[in-house]
Structures are given as structure tokens and as C-alpha cells.
C-alpha positions as CSV (number, residue, x, y, z in Angstrom):
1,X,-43.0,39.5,20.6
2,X,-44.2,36.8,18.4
3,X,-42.4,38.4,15.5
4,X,-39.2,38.4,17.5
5,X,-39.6,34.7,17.5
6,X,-40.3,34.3,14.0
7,X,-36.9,36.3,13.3
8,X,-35.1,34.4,16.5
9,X,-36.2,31.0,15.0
10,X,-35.6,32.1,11.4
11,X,-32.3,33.0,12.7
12,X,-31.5,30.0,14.3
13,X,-32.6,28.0,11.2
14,X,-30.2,29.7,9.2
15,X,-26.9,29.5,11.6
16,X,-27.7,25.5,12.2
17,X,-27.9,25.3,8.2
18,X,-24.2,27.0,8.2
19,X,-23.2,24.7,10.4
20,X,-24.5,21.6,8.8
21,X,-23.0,23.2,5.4
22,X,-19.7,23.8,7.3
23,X,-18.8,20.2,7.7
24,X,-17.0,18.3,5.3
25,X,-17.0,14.7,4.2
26,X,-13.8,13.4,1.5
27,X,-14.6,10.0,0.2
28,X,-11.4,7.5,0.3
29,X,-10.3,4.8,-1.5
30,X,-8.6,2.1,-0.6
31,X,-7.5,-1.3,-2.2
32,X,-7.5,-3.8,1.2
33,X,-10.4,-5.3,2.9
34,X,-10.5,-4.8,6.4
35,X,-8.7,-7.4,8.0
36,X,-5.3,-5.9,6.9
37,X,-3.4,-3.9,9.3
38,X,-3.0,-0.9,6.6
39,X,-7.2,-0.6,6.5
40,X,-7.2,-1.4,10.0
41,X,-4.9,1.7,10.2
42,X,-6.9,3.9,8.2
43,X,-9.9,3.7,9.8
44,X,-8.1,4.9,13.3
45,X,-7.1,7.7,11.2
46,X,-10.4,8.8,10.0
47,X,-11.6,8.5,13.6
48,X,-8.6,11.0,14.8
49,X,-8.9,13.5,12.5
50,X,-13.0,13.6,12.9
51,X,-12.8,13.6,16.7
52,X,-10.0,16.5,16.3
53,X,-12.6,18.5,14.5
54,X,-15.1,17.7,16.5
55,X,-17.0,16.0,14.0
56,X,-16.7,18.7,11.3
57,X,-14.5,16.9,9.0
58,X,-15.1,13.2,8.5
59,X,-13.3,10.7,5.8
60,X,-15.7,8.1,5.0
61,X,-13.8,4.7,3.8
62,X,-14.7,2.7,1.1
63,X,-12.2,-0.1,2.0
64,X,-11.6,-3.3,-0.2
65,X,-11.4,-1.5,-3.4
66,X,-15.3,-0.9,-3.5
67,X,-15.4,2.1,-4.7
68,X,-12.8,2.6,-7.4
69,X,-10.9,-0.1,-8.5
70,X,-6.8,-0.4,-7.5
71,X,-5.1,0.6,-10.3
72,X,-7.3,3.7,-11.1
73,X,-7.2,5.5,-7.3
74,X,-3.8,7.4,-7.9
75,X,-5.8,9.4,-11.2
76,X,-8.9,9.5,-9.2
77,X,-7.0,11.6,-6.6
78,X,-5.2,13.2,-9.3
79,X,-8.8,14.3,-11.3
80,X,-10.4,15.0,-8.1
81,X,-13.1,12.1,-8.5
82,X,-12.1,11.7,-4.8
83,X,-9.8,13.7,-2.5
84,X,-7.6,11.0,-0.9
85,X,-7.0,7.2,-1.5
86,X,-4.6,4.6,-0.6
87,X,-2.2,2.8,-3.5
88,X,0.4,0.3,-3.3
89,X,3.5,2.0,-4.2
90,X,4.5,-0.1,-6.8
91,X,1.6,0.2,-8.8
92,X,3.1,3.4,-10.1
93,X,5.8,1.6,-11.5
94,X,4.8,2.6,-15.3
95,X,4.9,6.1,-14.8
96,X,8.5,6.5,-12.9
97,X,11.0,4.5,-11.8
98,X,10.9,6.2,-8.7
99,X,8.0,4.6,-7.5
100,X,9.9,1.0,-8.3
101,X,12.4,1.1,-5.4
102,X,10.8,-0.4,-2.7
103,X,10.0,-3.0,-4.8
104,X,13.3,-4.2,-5.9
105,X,14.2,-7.6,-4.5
106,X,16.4,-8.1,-1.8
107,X,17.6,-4.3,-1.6
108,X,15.8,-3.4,1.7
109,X,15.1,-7.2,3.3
110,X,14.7,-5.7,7.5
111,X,12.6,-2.7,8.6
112,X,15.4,-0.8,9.9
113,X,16.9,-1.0,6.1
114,X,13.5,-0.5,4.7
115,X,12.8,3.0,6.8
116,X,16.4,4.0,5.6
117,X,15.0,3.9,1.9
118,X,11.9,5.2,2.6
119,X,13.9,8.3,4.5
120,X,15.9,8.2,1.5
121,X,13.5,8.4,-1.1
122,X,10.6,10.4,0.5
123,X,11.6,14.0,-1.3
124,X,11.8,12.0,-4.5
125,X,8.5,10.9,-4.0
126,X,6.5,14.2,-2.6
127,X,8.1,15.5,-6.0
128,X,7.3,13.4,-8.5
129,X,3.1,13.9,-6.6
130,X,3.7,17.3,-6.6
131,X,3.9,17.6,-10.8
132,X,0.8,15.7,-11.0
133,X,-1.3,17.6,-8.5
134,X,-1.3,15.4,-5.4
135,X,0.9,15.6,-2.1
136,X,2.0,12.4,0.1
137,X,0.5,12.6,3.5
138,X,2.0,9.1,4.9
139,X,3.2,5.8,4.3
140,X,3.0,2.6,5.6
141,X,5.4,-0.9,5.0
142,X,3.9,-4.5,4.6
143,X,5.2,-7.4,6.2
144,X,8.5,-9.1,3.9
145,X,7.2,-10.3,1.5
146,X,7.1,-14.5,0.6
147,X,6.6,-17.3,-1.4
148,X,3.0,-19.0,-1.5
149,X,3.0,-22.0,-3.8
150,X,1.0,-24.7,-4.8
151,X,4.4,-27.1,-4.3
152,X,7.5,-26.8,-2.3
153,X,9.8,-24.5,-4.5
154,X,14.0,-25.4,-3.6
155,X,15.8,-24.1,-6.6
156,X,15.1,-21.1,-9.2
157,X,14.0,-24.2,-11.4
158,X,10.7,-25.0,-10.1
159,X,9.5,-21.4,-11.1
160,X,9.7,-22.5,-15.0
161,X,6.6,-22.4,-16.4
162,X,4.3,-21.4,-13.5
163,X,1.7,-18.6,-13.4
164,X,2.9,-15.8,-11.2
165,X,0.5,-13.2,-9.6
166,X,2.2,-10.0,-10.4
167,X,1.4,-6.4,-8.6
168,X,3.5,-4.3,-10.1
169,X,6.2,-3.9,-13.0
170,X,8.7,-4.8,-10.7
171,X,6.8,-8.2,-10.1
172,X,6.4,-9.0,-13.8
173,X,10.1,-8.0,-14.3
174,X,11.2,-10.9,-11.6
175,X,8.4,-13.1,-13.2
176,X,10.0,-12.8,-16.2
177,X,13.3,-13.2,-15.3
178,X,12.2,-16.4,-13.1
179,X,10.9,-17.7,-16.3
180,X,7.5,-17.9,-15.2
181,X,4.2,-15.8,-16.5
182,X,3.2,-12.9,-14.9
183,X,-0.4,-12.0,-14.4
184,X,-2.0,-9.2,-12.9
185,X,-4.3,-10.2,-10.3
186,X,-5.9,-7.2,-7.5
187,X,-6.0,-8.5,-3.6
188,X,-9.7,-9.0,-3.3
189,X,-9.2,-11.6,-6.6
190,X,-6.4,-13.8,-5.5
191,X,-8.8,-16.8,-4.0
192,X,-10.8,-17.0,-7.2
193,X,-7.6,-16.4,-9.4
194,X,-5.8,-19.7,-7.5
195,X,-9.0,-22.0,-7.4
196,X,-9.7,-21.2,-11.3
197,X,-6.0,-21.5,-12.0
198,X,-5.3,-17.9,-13.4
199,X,-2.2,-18.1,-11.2
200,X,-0.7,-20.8,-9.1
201,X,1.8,-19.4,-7.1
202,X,2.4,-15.4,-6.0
203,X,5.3,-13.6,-3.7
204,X,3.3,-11.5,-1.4
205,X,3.3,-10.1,2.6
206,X,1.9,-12.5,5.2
207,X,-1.1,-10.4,5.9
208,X,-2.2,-10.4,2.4
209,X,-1.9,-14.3,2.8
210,X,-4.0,-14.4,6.0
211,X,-6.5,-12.1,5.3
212,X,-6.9,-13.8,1.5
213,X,-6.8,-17.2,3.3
214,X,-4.5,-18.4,1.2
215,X,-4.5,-22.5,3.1
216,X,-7.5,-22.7,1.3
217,X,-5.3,-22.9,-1.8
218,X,-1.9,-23.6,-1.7
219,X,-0.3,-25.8,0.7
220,X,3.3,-23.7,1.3
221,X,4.6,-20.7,2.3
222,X,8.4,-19.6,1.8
223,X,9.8,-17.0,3.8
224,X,12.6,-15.8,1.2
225,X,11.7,-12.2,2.9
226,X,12.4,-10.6,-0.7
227,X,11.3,-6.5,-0.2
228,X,9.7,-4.5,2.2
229,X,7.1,-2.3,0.0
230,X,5.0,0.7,1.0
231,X,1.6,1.6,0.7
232,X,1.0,5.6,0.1
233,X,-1.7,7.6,0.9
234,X,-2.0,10.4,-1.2
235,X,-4.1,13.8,-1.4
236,X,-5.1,16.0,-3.8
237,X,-3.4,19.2,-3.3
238,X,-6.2,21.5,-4.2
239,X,-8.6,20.0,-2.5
240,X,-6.6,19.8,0.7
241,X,-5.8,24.2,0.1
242,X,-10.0,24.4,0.4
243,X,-9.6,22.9,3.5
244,X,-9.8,25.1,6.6
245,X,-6.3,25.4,8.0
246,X,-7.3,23.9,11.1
247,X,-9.0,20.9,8.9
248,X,-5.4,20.9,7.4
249,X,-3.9,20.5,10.7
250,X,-5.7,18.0,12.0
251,X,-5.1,16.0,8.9
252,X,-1.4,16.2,9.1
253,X,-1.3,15.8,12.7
254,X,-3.0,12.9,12.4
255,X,-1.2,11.6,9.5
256,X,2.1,11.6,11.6
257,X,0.6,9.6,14.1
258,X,-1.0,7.0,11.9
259,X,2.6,6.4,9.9
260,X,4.1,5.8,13.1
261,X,1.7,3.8,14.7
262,X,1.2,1.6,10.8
263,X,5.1,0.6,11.0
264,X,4.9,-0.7,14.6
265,X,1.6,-2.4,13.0
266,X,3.7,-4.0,10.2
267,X,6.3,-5.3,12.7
268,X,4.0,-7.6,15.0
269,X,1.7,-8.6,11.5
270,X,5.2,-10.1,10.7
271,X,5.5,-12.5,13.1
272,X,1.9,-12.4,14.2
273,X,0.3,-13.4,10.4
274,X,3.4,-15.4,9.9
275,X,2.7,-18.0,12.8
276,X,-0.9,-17.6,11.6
277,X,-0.4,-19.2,8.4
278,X,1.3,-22.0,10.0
279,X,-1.1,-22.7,12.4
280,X,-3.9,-22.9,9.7
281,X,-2.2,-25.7,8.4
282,X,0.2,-24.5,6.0
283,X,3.8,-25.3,5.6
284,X,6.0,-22.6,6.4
285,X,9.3,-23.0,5.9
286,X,12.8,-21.4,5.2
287,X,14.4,-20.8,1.3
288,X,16.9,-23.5,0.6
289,X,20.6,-21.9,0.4
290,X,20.3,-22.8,-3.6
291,X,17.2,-20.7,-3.7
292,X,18.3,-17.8,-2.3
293,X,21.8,-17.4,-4.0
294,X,19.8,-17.8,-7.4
295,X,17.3,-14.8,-6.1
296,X,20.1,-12.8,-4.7
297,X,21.6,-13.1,-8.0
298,X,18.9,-11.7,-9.8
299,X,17.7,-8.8,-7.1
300,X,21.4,-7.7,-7.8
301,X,20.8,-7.5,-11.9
302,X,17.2,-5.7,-11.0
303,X,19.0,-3.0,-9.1
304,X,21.0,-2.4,-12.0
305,X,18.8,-2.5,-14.4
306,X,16.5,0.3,-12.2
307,X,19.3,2.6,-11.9
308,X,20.1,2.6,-15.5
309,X,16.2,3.2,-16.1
310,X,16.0,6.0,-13.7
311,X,19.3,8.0,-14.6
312,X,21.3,9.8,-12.3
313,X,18.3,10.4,-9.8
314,X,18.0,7.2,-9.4
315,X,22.0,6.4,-9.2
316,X,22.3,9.3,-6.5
317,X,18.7,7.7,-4.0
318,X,21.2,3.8,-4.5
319,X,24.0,5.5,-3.6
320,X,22.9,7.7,-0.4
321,X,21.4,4.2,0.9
322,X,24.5,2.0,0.6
């Protein structure tokens, strides 16, 4: 008898050690702290897909850029140094065009525009992953994106000179063509880069602005509602195939739900993160007709410079839009 209980509790030892060697935890990166709705979003996410597997499969976030820095997460995913992150669409900007058409100004200004392009340019987008290892499992929009300056800005003149915080290639290119410096500066760095003067003035979403509290360095807020961009989040592909299939399922099951639910998100931080900037103080306000003619204007020469950079792909994504 007693031996039967050595092999009982020998045996019992060894299935609970399966079963704690059975679960499986994927580290993610992501760029935003958590007060913006796409973090917020994520961590629902990780939630639903370890309560689907009961508990078996949990994604532990590592929000706010803490674990790898912005502008490296797409290779890290890529390279397997982590199976998923989160990236700003944009970012990618050097290494296709593709990944530059949400961000062109004043293409896709509403969200019912802005899903049309992302229905538009999804396949492009799963395919240009796929080559490099990594598969799209969602995306989510930010708020339109607006003005925060220093001083009131009318006219196309009072960007001369000034020091603009810039995201993405897209963002230097309008820099540039605004006459004004463009300088790469990550979210979690924008209230040091405005109080030590690296930049003075940047075009971003209003909950970027609210959860960077941005009254505590520039005094007013333009709603020239220029683009409509997309965060990703992105897997890689052969780390999601090791997956049990019902760890895959619950992963894209999940992911459905969470893009849905992040665009209803997006719509209410609009007006909700809007009427919070004004209520901290700062001066939110409407472009002047001058301003917005003279960004129009050049939104119209990006576009054509962007299909011309990505050929006949690129021409055919414009064209299925209009």
C-alpha cells in the first residue's frame, strides 16, 4: 500500500508538472502608457484570451515602451525576442510605402473614411508582414489627429522655423514641406522634449495630448483633424504555429473582438479627450480657413508624391478608395 502511494504521489507530481509546463506566457510590447485607450484595450485583450484558456495562455504587457523601445518592436517580433507587440503604423514608413497611407494628410479626415482605407489596405498590409515573418492580428485608429503649439498658429507661416515632433516619415515629410525641423521624439518623451525645447510644437491625437499632459506645456490646441492613423498589433508567425490550435483560436477570437471594441474606443476618446484638453485650460480652437486651404494644398502633393513612391500598388489601394 504505502508503495502505491509513493507511485500515486509520484504520479501526481509529474501530471501537475505537465500542467504547469503546459501553460504559456508571450511577453508584449507596447509603445503607450496606460492611460491611452489603445493600452487600455490591450490589457482587456490579454484578460480575454487568458480567461478563454482558462488561464493556460497568458500575455503579460509591458506597456509604455518599458520593455523594448518603439522603434525596435516590429524586428523584435520579427527575430522572435518577443512573440507580439504593438507599433504605430507609420513607424514603418522606411521600409514600404505601404505602411505610409494612413498617414497621409487629409486623405482619410472621418472614421467612416478612415475604416474604408483600412478595408482597403488590410491585404496589402498582411502581405507585406507575411515576407518578413509576422502576421497582423488587429488594428486600432487614434483620435484625428491636431495641432498642439506653443502659440496660436493661423496661416502656413507661423510653422517657419519651429521644431516639429515627428513620428514617422510621413511627419518629417510635412515638417519639411511646412518649413519647420522635424525631430523624432517617442510618446513617453514628449513632456521633457517641450520643457527642454527639443520641440515646440507637434500634430498628434487628443489622447496622446491628454495622457502626455500637454497644458503643462503649450497653451493651444488646433483641431485641423489632419489623418486618422492605426496602431497594429503584430505576431510572429512561427511562434503563433507552436501554439495549440485552441491557443490560436482564442487569440484570433479575441483579436476580432478587441479591433471592434478599440474603434468604438477611438470614437468617444475623440470628443471625450478633446473636451478634456479644453477643460484643463487649454485653448482649443478651430483652423482658420487660410490654414486649412494651405494644408489641403500640401496633403494633395503628399498623396502624389506617395503614389509615385509606391508604384502601381500603391496607384491601384488610391484608386479603390476614391
Amino acid at each position: 500500500m504505502k508503495q502505491f502511494i509513493k507511485v500515486a504521489a509520484l504520479t501526481l507530481a509529474v501530471c501537475t508538472s505537465a500542467t504547469v509546463n503546459a501553460a504559456t506566457r508571450w511577453d508584449m510590447a507596447t509603445p503607450y502608457v496606460d492611460a491611452t485607450h489603445h493600452t487600455q484595450n490591450i490589457r482587456q485583450f490579454a484578460e480575454e484570451v487568458k480567461a478563454a484558456t482558462d488561464g493556460e495562455f497568458e500575455i503579460i504587457v509591458h506597456a509604455g515602451a518599458s520593455l523594448i523601445k518603439h522603434k525596435e518592436i516590429a524586428r523584435a517580433v520579427r527575430t522572435q525576442q518577443v512573440p507580439i507587440g504593438e507599433v504605430f503604423i507609420g513607424i514603418l514608413g522606411n521600409e514600404d510605402p505601404i505602411y505610409k497611407l494612413d498617414n497621409l494628410p487629409f486623405l482619410a479626415t472621418n472614421f467612416t473614411q478612415a475604416k474604408k482605407l483600412y478595408e482597403v489596405s488590410k491585404s496589402a498590409l498582411q502581405a507585406k508582414l507575411d515576407k518578413k515573418g509576422m502576421m497582423l492580428l488587429y488594428s486600432v485608429p487614434w483620435p484625428p489627429q491636431g495641432l498642439y503649439s506653443k502659440e496660436p498658429i493661423n496661416n502656413i507661416d507661423d510653422f517657419k522655423g519651429a521644431k516639429l515632433r515627428a513620428y514617422s516619415s510621413t511627419l518629417s515629410r510635412l515638417a519639411i514641406l511646412l518649413n519647420a525641423s522635424p525631430t523624432t521624439v517617442q510618446t513617453v518623451e514628449i513632456p521633457q522634449a517641450f520643457s527642454t525645447g527639443i520641440i515646440d510644437m507637434m500634430i498628434t491625437s487628443p489622447t496622446t495630448g491628454v495622457s502626455s499632459q500637454s497644458w503643462d506645456y503649450v497653451n493651444n490646441y488646433t483641431d485641423v483633424q489632419a489623418w486618422i492613423p492605426k496602431n497594429m498589433v503584430i505576431v510572429n508567425k512561427r511562434a503563433f504555429k507552436r501554439l495549440d490550435k485552441s491557443f490560436q483560436q482564442a487569440l484570433l477570437t479575441a483579436a476580432a473582438t478587441v479591433e471592434q471594441r478599440g474603434w468604438e474606443m477611438a470614437i468617444n476618446e475623440t470628443t471625450s479627450k478633446t473636451q478634456e484638453l479644453a477643460a484643463k485650460g487649454m485653448k482649443v480652437v478651430e483652423p482658420t480657413p487660410e490654414l486649412m486651404e494651405s494644408l489641403k494644398a500640401i496633403g494633395d502633393d503628399m498623396a502624389k508624391e506617395w503614389a509615385e513612391e509606391a508604384g502601381d500598388e500603391g496607384k491601384a489601394l488610391l484608386s479603390e478608395y476614391h
